[in-house]
C-alpha positions as CSV (number, residue, x, y, z in Angstrom):
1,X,0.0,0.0,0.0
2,X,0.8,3.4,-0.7
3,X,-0.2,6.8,1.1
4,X,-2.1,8.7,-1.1
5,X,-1.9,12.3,-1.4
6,X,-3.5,14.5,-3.6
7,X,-0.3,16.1,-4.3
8,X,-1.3,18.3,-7.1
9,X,-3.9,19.6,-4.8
10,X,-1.1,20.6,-2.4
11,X,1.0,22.5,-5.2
12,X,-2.2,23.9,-6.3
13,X,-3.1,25.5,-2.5
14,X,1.0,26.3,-2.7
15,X,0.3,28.5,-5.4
16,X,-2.8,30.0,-4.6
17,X,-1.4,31.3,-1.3
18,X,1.3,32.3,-3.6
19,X,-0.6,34.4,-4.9
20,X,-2.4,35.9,-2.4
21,X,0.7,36.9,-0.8
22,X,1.5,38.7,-4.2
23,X,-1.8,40.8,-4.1
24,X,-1.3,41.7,-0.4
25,X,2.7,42.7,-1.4
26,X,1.0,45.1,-4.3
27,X,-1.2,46.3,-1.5
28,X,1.2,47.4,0.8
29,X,3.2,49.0,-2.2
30,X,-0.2,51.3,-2.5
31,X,-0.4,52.0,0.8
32,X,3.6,52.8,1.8
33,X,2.9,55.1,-1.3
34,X,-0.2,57.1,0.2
35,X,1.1,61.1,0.0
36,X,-1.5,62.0,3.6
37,X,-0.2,65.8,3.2
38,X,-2.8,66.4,0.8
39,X,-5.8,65.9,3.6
40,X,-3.9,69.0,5.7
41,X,-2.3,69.3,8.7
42,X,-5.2,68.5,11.2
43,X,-6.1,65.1,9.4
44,X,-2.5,64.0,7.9
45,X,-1.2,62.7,11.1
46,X,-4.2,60.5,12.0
47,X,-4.0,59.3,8.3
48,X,-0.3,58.4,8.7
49,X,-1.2,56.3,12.0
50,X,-4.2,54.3,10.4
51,X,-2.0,53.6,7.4
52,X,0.9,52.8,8.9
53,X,-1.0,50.5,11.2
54,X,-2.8,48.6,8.3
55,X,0.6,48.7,6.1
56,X,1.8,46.6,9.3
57,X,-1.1,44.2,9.4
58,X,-0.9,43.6,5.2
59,X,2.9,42.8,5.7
60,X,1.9,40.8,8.4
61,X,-0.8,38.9,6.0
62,X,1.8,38.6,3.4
63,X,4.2,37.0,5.1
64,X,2.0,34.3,6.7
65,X,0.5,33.7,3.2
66,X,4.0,33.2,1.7
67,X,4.9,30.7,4.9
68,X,1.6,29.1,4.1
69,X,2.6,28.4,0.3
70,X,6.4,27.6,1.3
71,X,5.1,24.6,3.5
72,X,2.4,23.8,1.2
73,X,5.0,23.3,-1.2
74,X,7.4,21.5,0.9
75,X,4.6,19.2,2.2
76,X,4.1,18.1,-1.3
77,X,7.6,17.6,-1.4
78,X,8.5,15.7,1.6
79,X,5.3,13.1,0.7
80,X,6.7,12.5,-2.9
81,X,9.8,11.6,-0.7
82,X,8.8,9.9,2.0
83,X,6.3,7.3,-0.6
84,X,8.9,6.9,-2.6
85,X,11.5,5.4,-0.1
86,X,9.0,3.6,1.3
87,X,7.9,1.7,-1.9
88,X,11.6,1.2,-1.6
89,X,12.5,-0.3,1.1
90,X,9.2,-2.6,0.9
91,X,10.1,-4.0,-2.3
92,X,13.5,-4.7,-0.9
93,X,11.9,-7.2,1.4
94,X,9.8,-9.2,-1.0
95,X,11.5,-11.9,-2.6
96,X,14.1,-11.1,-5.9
97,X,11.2,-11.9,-8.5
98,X,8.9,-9.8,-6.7
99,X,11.0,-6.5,-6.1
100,X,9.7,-4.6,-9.0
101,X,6.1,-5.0,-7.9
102,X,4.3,-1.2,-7.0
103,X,1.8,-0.7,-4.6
104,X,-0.9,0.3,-7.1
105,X,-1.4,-2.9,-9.8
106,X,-3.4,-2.6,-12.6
107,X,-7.4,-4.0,-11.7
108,X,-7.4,-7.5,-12.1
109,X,-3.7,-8.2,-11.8
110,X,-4.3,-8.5,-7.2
């Protein structure tokens, strides 16, 4: 037997949150980039504070979406490891004529 994983699933997700974290790096671009001298001096100063504050919280966003894709990704990697040395070192214990056997045989073939 073999541990199934819908690995392309994973990769998928990987990408998605890729992504995402894209967007949210684009959003914090915008924001940094906010001139709040233009609303005058008696709103400019609460401006900076609420845009500074949700610059802080996008980065913040960002990053855990680009940690979610990064272990997504290495998730999908460590399975395709781990099932592959373990189809190996079951075949090396069935006997010589049976060592090139996979855990997935064709229907009919049990």
């Amino acid at each position: 037997m073999t541990l199934q994983v819908w690995n392309h699933k994973l990769r998928s997700a990987a990408a998605d949150w890729e992504d995402r974290g894209d967007d949210l790096h684009g959003a914090s671009k915008t924001i940094s980039a906010a001139d709040t001298t233009l609303l005058g001096s008696r709103v400019a100063g609460v401006a900076k504070t609420f845009l500074t504050n949700w610059g802080d919280e996008i980065e913040s966003l960002r990053v855990r979406a680009n940690l979610n894709s990064s272990e997504l990704s290495d998730t999908a990697s460590e399975f395709g490891i781990s099932d592959k040395d373990t189809v190996e070192a079951m075949q090396r214990l069935l006997s010589w004529e049976d060592r090139d056997t996979t855990p997935v045989q064709p229907r009919g073939l049990r």
